[in-house]
N, C-alpha and C positions, 0 to 999 in steps of 0.2 A: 232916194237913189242908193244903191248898193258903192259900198265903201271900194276905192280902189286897190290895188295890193303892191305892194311894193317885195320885189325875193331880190336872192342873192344865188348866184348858182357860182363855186368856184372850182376852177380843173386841175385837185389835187393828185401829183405826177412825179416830184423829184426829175431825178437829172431821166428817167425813163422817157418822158415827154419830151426833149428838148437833144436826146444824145444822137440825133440823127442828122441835124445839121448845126450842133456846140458841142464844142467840146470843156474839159473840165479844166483845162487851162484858161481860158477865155471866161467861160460861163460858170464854173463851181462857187464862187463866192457867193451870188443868187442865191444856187441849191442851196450850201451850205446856212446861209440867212434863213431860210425856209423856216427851220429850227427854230427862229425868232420873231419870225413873223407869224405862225400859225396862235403861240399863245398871246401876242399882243391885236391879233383878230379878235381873238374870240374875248377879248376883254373889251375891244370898244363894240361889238358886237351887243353885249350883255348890260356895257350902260347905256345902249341905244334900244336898248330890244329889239334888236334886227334880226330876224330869222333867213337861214342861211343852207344851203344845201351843197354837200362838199364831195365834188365827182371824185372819189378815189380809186388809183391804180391799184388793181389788186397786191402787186409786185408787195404794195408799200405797206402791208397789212405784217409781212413778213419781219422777225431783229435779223436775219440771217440766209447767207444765199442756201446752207444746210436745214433748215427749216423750208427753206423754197420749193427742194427737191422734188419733197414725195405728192405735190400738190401741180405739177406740172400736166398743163392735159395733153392728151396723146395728139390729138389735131390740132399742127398748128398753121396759123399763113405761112406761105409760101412763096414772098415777094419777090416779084419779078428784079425790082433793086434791094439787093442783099443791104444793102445799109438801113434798109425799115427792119431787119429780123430783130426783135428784140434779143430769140432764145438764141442765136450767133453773140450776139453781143454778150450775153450774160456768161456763156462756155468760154469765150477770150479775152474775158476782162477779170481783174481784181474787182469786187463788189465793195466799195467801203463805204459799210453803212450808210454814214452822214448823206451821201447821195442818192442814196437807193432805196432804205427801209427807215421808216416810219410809225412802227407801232404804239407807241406811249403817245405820238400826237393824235395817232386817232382815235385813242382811249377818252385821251384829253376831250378832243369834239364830238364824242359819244356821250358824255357826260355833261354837256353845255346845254341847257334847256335854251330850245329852238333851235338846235344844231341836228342836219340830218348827214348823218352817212350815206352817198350812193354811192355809184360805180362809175368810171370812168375805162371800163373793160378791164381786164386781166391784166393783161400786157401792152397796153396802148393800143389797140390794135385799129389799123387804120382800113376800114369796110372799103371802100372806093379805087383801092389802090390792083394796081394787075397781081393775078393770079392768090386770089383769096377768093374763100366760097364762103354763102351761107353759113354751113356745117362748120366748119372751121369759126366762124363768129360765134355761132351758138355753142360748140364747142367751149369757150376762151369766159363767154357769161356764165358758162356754169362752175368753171374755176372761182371765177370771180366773186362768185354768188356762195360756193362749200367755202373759202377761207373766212367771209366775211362771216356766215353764220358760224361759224366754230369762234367766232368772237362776239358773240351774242348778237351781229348785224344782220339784221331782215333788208334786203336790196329791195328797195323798190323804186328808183329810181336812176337814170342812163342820162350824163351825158356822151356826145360821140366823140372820141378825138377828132383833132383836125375841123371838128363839125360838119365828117365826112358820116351820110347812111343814105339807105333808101329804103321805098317802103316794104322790102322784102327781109330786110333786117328791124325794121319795126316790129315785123311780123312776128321775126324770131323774140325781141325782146318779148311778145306779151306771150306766146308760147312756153318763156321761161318765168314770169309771173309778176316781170315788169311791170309800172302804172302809168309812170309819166317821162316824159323824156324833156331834153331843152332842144327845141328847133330852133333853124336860122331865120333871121331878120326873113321878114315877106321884101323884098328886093330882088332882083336878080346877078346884083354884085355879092350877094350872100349866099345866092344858091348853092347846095352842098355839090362839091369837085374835087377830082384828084389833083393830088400836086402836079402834073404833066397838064392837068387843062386850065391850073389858075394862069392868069397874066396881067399884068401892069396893071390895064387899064381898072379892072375888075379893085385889084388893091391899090390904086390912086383914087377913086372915088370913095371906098371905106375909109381913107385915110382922110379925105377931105369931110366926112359924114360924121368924123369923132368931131370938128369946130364949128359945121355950118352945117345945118339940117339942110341934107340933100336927098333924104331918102323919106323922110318922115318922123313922127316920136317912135314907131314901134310899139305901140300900147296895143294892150290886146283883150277883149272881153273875156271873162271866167268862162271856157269852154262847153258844153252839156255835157254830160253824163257818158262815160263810155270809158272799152275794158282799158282802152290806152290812151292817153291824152297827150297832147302836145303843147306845152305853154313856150312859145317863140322867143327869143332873145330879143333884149331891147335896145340895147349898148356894151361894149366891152370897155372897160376900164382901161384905156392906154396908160403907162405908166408915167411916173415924170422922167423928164430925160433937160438937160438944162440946156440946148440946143432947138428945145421948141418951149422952152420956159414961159415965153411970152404969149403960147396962144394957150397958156392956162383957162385963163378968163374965158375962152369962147367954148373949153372943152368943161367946164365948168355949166355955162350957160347953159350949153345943148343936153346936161345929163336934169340938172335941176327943172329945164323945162319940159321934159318927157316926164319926169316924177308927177309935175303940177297936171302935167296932161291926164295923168293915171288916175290922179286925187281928184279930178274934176271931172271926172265922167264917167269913176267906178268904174277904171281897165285894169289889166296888169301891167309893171312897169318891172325888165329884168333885167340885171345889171351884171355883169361876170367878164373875170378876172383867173389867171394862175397864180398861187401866193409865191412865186418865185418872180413873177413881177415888180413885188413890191421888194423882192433880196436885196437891190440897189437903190440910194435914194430912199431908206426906211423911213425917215422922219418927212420928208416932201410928201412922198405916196401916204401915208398916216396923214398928214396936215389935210391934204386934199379932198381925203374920204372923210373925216369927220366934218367937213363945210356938209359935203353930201348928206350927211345923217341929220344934219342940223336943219337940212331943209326937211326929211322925211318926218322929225321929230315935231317940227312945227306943224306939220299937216298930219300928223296923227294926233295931236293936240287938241285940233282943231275936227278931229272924227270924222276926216275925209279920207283916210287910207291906214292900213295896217301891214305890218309884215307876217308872211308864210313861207314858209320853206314849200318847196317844190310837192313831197307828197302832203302835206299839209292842203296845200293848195287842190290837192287831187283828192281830198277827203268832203275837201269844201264843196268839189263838183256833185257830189252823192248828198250831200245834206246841208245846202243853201244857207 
C-alpha cells in the first residue's frame, strides 16, 4: 500500500492578512512575534523532517514600502467595502516594517531543505468579494509571481486567502503557470464564501469540528496527474487560547487521528495554520505541535507515511 502523506501548508501574511478587521493596537504583538516564530518553525520543522509549504503575501517579499513601489500592478480590486483595499491602506498608512515586510524570513525558508515558498496572492486579495474581476486576480499573480522570481522564487503553488476562489480563478492560476493549490475541507460548512454570506451556523460547526469529528478526518488520496491539482485541507490548527485550555485533549485527539487515518490507508493528511497564530502563547502553540510531530515521527518510523510539501507533492502525481 502506498505510504500516506503528511504536508503543512501555512498563510504567511504579516499584519496584511489580518488589518481589515485588527488592528495594531489590539493585534501587533502577534505580527510582531512573527519574527520569532517563523525561525523557531523552521527548527522544529528540520528536527522533525516535516516539509512545509509557506503561502506568502507578495507585499512581504519587499524591506521597504520604496522598494514596493515600482512593482505595484496597474489592475487592482476594486472593493465594494473599501476596508478590503489593501493599496488604500498602504497610501494612509506608516508602513513599519516589523508588520509589513519580511524578506530575510523568506530568505531564511528558501534555504530550509523541504521548505517551499508559494504565494498567497500579491496583496491578499480576496477573489469572492463584490466588485473584483478575473483580470484584476491574474493581474495581482503576476505581481506576485515577478517579485518572487527576482529573489530566485519559482511560484508554483497558491493558497487563496480567506479560502475564498472559484473555478474561474483556478483557471487563471494555471494560465499563469501555477500546479497546485490548498482546497477546502469536502464539507459544506467549508465551502469557499464571501464574508457577507459566511454565518454562525457555518462557523459554529467548524468550531465544534476542531474537538469532535463532525465532518470527517479529511484525508484525501494522491490525486492523478493533471495541469493543476487540488490537495484539500484537512484541519486548521486553532491556536491555544487559555479559555478553551481544557479541550486541548479533544483538539489534540481529532488532529492525531486524521494523521493515523492518512498513515493507514495511504491518504493525504493537511494541516495549516498563519504563523502569527502562534505570536501569542509561543511556548503552548510550540508545546502542542511538537506532541503533533511526535505522532507523525512515530508513523514515519514505522513507514507508513512521509512528509511533502505541497509542490513536492504535485511532483509525486507525475512520477508515483
Amino acid at each position: 500500500m502506498r505510504k500516506g502523506i503528511f504536508t503543512i501548508s501555512l498563510d504567511f501574511e504579516l499584519f496584511w492578512g489580518v488589518r481589515d478587521h485588527r488592528t495594531l493596537e489590539s493585534y501587533g504583538g502577534n505580527i510582531r512575534n512573527v519574527h520569532l516564530v517563523v525561525p523557531r518553525l523552521l527548527e522544529l520543522f528540520t528536527k522533525y523532517n516535516v516539509h512545509c509549504t509557506w503561502a506568502t503575501v507578495g507585499f512581504l517579499f519587499f524591506k521597504d514600502r520604496k522598494e514596493m513601489a515600482g512593482y505595484l500592478p496597474s489592475s487592482r480590486p476594486e472593493y465594494e467595502k473599501k476596508e478590503y483595499d489593501p493599496y488604500s491602506y498602504l497610501e494612509q498608512n506608516e508602513l513599519e516594517n516589523i508588520y509589513h515586510f519580511a524578506p530575510a524570513l523568506i530568505e531564511q525558508i528558501k534555504n530550509t531543505p523541504g521548505q517551499e515558498v508559494g504565494t498567497h496572492t500579491f496583496c491578499h486579495f480576496y477573489t469572492l468579494e463584490k466588485n473584483t474581476t478575473v483580470e484584476q486576480f491574474q493581474s495581482d499573480l503576476r505581481a506576485a509571481k515577478r517579485i518572487a522570481g527576482e529573489k530566485g522564487i519559482t511560484i508554483n503553488s497558491i493558497v487563496f486567502p480567506r479560502n475564498q476562489y472559484s473555478e474561474a480563478h483556478i483557471s487563471a492560476c494555471l494560465q499563469e503557470g501555477i500546479k497546485i493549490y490548498r482546497g477546502n475541507e469536502l464539507s459544506r460548512v467549508y465551502k469557499p464564501t464571501s464574508r457577507e454570506n459566511e454565518n454562525y451556523f457555518r462557523r459554529a460547526i467548524r468550531f465544534g469540528d476542531t474537538y469532535v469529528n463532525l465532518t470527517g478526518h479529511h484525508c484525501h488520496p494522491l490525486p492523478p496527474p493533471g495541469e493543476i491539482i487540488n490537495i484539500p485541507a484537512s484541519r486548521f490548527l486553532r491556536p491555544y487560547t487559555p479559555k478553551f485550555k481544557m479541550l486541548d485533549g479533544f483538539k489534540f485527539s481529532r488532529i492525531q487521528g486524521g494523521i493515523k487515518f492518512a498513515a493507514n490507508h495511504g491518504l493525504i493528511y493537511q494541516l495549516w495554520w498563519h504563523p502569527h497564530n502562534f505570536g501569542q502563547y509561543m511556548d503552548e502553540n510550540f508545546s502542542f505541535l511538537e506532541r503533533v510531530f511526535k505522532v507523525y515521527q512515530q508513523l514515519e518510523s514505522a513507514k507508513k507515511i512521509e512528509s511533502l510539501n505541497l509542490v513536492e507533492i504535485y511532483r509525486r502525481t507525475t512520477n508515483p
